[in-house]
C-alpha positions in Angstrom: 0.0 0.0 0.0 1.4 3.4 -0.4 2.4 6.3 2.0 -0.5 7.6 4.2 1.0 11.1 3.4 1.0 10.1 -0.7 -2.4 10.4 0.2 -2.2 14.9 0.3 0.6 15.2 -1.5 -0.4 13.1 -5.2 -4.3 13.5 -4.4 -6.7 10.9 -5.1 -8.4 10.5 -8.8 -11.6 8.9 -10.0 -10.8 6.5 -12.6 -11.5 7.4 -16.2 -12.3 3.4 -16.9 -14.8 2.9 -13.8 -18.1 1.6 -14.3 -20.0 4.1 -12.3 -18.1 7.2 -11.9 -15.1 5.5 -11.1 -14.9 6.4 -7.5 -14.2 2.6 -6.5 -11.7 1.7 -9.2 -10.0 5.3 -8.1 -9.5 4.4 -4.3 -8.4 1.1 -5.2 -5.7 1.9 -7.9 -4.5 5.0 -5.3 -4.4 2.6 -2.3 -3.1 -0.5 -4.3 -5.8 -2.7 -3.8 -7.8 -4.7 -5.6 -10.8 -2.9 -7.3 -12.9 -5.9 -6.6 -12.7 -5.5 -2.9 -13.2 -1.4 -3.1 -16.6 -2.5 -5.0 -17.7 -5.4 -2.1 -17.0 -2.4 0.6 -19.3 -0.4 -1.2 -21.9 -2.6 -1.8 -21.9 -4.0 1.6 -21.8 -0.5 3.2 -25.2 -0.1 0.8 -27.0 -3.1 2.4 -25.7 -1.7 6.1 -26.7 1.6 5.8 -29.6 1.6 3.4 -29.9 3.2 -0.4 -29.8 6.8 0.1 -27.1 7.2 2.1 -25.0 5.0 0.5 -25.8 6.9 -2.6 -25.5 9.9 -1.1 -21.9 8.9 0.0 -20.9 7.5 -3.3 -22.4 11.2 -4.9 -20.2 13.4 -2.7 -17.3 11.4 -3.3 -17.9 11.6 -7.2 -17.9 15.4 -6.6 -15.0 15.7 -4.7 -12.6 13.4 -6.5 -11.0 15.1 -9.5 -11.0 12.8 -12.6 -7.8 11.4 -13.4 -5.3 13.2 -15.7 -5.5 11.5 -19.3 -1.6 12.0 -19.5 0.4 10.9 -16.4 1.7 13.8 -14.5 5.8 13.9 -14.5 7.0 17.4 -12.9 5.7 19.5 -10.1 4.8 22.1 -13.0 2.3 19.8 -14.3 0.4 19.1 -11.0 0.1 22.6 -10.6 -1.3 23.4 -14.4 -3.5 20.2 -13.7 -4.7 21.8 -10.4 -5.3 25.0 -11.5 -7.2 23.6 -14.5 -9.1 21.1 -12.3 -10.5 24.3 -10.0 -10.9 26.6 -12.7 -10.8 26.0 -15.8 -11.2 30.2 -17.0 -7.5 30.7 -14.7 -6.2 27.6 -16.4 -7.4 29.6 -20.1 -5.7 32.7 -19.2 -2.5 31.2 -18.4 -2.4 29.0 -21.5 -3.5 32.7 -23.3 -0.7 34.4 -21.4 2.1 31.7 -22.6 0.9 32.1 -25.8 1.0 35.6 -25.8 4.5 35.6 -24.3 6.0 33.1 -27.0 4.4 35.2 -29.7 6.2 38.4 -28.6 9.4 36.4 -28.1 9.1 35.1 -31.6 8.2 39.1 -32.9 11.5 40.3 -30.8 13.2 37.6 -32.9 11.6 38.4 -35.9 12.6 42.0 -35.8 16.1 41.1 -35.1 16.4 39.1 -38.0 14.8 41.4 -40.7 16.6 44.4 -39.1 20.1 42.3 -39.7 19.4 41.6 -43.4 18.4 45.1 -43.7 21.6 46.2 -42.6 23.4 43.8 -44.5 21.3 44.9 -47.9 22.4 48.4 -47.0 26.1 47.5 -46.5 26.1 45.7 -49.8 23.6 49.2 -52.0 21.4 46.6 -52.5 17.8 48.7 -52.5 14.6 47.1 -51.9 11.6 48.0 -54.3 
């Protein structure tokens, strides 16, 4: 089983191959247990306890489990974007619109460094542009 305190730091997912929701394949693959016995706790907790709050359980868990990433998550910079997207998805926009805008200036900077070279060099050499 893994690290009680892997628990807050890596977070725990719903499963994107569940059958319902993925709530029970999620605890068992972050726990390292068998999905089979995740799904017996569940339905046994339903018979103890009765439908609705079973369901009710199994509802809040669904909303408060993000959905796992579809592209494992490598670097620190990652489970950040990945956070940030997860809460808000608008924040997570803007940055991805900021980046962009960022590389596109870098790339006019460059731009304009080239062209202004060859300019120079088509001066040096009384070649005139028409």
């Amino acid at each position: 089983m893994k690290n009680y305190n892997s628990v807050f730091r890596d977070g725990i997912y719903r499963s994107r191959n569940g059958i319902i929701f993925g709530v029970c394949r999620g605890l068992a693959d972050h726990f390292g247990f068998s999905v089979i016995w995740a799904r017996a706790i569940a339905i046994l907790f339903l018979l103890i306890s009765g439908l609705w709050p079973a369901i009710g359980l199994y509802l809040i868990a669904t909303f408060l489990m993000k959905p796992a990433p579809v592209v494992p998550i490598e670097t620190m910079a990652e489970q950040e974007f990945y956070d940030s997207y997860t809460n808000s998805r608008h924040l997570a926009a803007h940055r991805i619109k900021r980046r962009y805008d960022n590389l596109e200036n870098r790339l006019r900077r460059l731009e304009h460094i080239v062209t202004a070279r060859e300019f120079d060099w088509n001066e040096r050499l009384g070649m005139k542009k028409e």
